[in-house]
C-alpha positions, -999 to +999 in steps of 0.1 A: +000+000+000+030+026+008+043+018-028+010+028-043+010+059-023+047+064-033+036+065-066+003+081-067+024+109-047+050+109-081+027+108-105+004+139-089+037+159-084+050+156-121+017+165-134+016+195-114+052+208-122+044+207-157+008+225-155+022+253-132+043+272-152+066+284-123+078+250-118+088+244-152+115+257-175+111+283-204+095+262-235+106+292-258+131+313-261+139+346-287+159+347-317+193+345-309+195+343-268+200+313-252+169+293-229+171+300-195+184+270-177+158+255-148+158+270-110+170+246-083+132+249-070+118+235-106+149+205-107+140+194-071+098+193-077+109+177-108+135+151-099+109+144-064+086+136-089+104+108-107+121+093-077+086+092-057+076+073-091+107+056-095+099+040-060+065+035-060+065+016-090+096-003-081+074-017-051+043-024-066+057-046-099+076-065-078+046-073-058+016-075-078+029-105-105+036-126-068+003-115-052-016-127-082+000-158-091-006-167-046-044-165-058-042-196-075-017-215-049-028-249-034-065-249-044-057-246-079-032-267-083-050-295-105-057-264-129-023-249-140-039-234-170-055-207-146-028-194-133-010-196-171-039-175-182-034-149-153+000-144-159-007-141-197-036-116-195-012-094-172+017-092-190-007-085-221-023-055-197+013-043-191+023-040-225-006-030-240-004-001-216+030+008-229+017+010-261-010+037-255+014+054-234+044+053-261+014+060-291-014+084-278+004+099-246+031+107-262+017+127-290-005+144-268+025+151-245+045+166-279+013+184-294-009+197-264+007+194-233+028+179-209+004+186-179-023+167-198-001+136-206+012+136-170-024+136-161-040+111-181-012+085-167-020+098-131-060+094-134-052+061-148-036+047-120-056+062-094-086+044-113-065+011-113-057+017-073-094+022-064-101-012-085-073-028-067-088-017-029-123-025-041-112-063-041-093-064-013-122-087+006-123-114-023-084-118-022-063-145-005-035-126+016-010-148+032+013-131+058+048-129+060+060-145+091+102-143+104+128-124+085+138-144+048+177-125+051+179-138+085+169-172+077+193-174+049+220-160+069+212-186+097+217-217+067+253-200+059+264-192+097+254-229+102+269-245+074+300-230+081+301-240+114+296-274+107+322-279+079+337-305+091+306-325+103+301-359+085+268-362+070+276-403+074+292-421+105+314-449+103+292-475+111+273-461+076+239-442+097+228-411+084+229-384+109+199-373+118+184-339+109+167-316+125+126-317+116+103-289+112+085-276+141+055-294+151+036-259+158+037-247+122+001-243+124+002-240+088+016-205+087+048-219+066+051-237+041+068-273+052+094-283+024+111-321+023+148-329+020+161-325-019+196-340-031+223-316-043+234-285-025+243-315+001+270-290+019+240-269+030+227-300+046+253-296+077+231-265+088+204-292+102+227-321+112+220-329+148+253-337+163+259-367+187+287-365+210+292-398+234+255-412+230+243-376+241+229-346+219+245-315+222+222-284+226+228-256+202+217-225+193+195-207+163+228-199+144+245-235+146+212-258+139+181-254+115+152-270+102+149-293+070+125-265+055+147-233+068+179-257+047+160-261+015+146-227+015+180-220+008+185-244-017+161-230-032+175-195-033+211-212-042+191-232-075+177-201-085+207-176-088+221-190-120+185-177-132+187-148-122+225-139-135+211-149-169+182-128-167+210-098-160+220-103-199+185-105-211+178-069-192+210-051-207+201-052-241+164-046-232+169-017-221+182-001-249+148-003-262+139+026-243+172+046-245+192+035-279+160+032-297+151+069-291+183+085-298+179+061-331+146+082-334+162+114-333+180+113-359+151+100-385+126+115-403+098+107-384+072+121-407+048+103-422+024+116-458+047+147-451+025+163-426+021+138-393+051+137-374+056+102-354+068+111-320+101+091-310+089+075-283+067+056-301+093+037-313+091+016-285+054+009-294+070-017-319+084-040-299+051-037-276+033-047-305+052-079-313+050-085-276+014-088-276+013-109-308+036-132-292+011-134-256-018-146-282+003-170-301+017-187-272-016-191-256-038-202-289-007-225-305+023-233-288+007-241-253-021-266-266+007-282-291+031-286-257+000-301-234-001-328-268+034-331-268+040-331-224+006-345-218+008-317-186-017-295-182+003-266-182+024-278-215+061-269-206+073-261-170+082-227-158+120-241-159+117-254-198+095-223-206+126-197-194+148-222-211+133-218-241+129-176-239+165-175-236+172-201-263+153-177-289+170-141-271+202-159-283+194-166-315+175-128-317+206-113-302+231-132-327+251-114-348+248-119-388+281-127-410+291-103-436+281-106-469+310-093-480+326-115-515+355-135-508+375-116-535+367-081-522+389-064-497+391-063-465+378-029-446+397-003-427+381-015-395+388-049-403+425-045-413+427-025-380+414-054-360 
């Protein structure tokens, strides 16, 4: 709720220093004279404005894909397709809201006013929070309980510590592990023992010294579920080092893309002008395309192929994406004739 704030706070303050017009630079200037540069005052509304923004919506797309997809936990889980369909329809929602705000927006921003662009986004999203609150007593809200960095720091202090413990005694037992608490009341989710990561496994050995057990603290013995919760975390970093190169060249969308735009004739029948930010709109656009192909064709051809409801798992399905942004990203060969000479740049090389 504070990142909604946060950002209904942003969005209200950047509409309003660009409808006042002492909170906003000189838009023209006279022949000859050069603009008068913006006032501390009008940087400071300005640059409040994009970091409340910056952090509001920082803290609400982080949460709301995870708060929707908890909707369809446990009593949904013979009907994967639901959940499929929910995160379909949002990132649809998403782009399809780039779009209008990269196509319409934008040329109203460049051909009315900025104070009426700013304000159509703002009035959006204060409709979309209202809608948001309004279902707040048909939702499923699971509380956080305990401190996830403590927990993972607990695992690590504990592992260390018990380097040199022997998951196997000589006469070939297992040592035993610690179990999850018997009054869970259900307010965490219990996870079993998992192979691999078997290191991480010292964190809930229970050591036996002389027949007796030794009685240690939080930060030298955990549970099985406080261990694989860190497993977890430990299987799920190369994913997210991977999705580091995915976001670099993403992002150029949004900043190569539009310098691209300055520098081309933007008109179109020689009278409308295409405003550069609509550039963007493109790859929105083949977005969307993609959301209804993958839902009409190449899910129902994977449930044929899998015979799983849900067609591929979420593992094979980010396997795949970053199959195809390799093959997107590649770079082509020159065409260049074997008899013709080689270039400056190449000679250089």
């Amino acid at each position: 709720m504070q990142s909604i704030v946060a950002e209904w706070q942003g969005l209200v303050l950047l509409t309003v220093s660009a409808a006042i017009p002492s909170l906003r630079p000189a838009t023209a200037c006279q022949m000859g004279e050069p603009c008068a540069p913006a006032t501390k005052t009008q940087f400071s509304v300005f640059f409040a404005a994009l970091y409340l923004t910056s952090v509001g919506t920082g803290g609400v797309k982080s949460a709301l894909l995870p708060f929707g997809a908890e909707q369809y936990d446990d009593d949904d889980a013979d009907r994967p397709e639901r959940k499929q369909a929910f995160f379909s329809w949002f990132f649809a929602a998403i782009n399809l809201g780039i779009f209008v705000a990269g196509t319409l927006v934008s040329w109203l921003e460049q051909n009315v006013s900025w104070a009426l662009g700013f304000g159509i986004g703002t009035a959006c999203f204060f409709v979309a929070a209202i809608a948001f609150v309004a279902g707040t007593p048909c939702y499923r809200v699971q509380m956080p309980t305990g401190s996830p960095l403590k927990d993972i720091i607990r695992v690590l202090v504990a592992a260390v510590r018990k380097r040199n413990v022997r998951m196997e005694r000589d006469d070939g037992a297992v040592v035993l592990l610690k179990e999850d608490d018997a009054n869970n009341d259900g307010e965490r989710q219990l996870l079993s023992r998992t192979k691999g990561l078997r290191c991480l496994d010292k964190a809930g050995a229970i050591v036996v010294k002389d027949g007796d057990t030794e009685q240690e603290g939080e930060w030298s013995l955990c549970t099985v579920s406080e261990v694989e919760g860190m497993k977890i975390l430990g299987r799920m970093l190369p994913i997210w080092v991977t999705c580091v190169l995915y976001a670099a060249p993403l992002g150029q969308m949004t900043t190569t893309f539009i310098q691209q735009g300055m520098a081309m004739d933007t008109r179109v029948g020689g009278r409308f002008k295409v405003p550069v930010v609509s550039l963007v709109s493109v790859e929105v656009v083949f977005m969307l395309l993609w959301v209804v192909l993958h839902d009409a064709a190449i899910i129902p051809a994977a449930r044929r192929l899998t015979g799983r409801p849900g067609g591929l798992t979420q593992l094979q399905r980010m396997g795949v994406g970053r199959f195809l942004v390799v093959l997107a990203l590649g770079r082509p060969r020159s065409s260049r004739g074997a008899g013709s000479a080689p270039s400056t740049a190449g000679a250089g090389r």
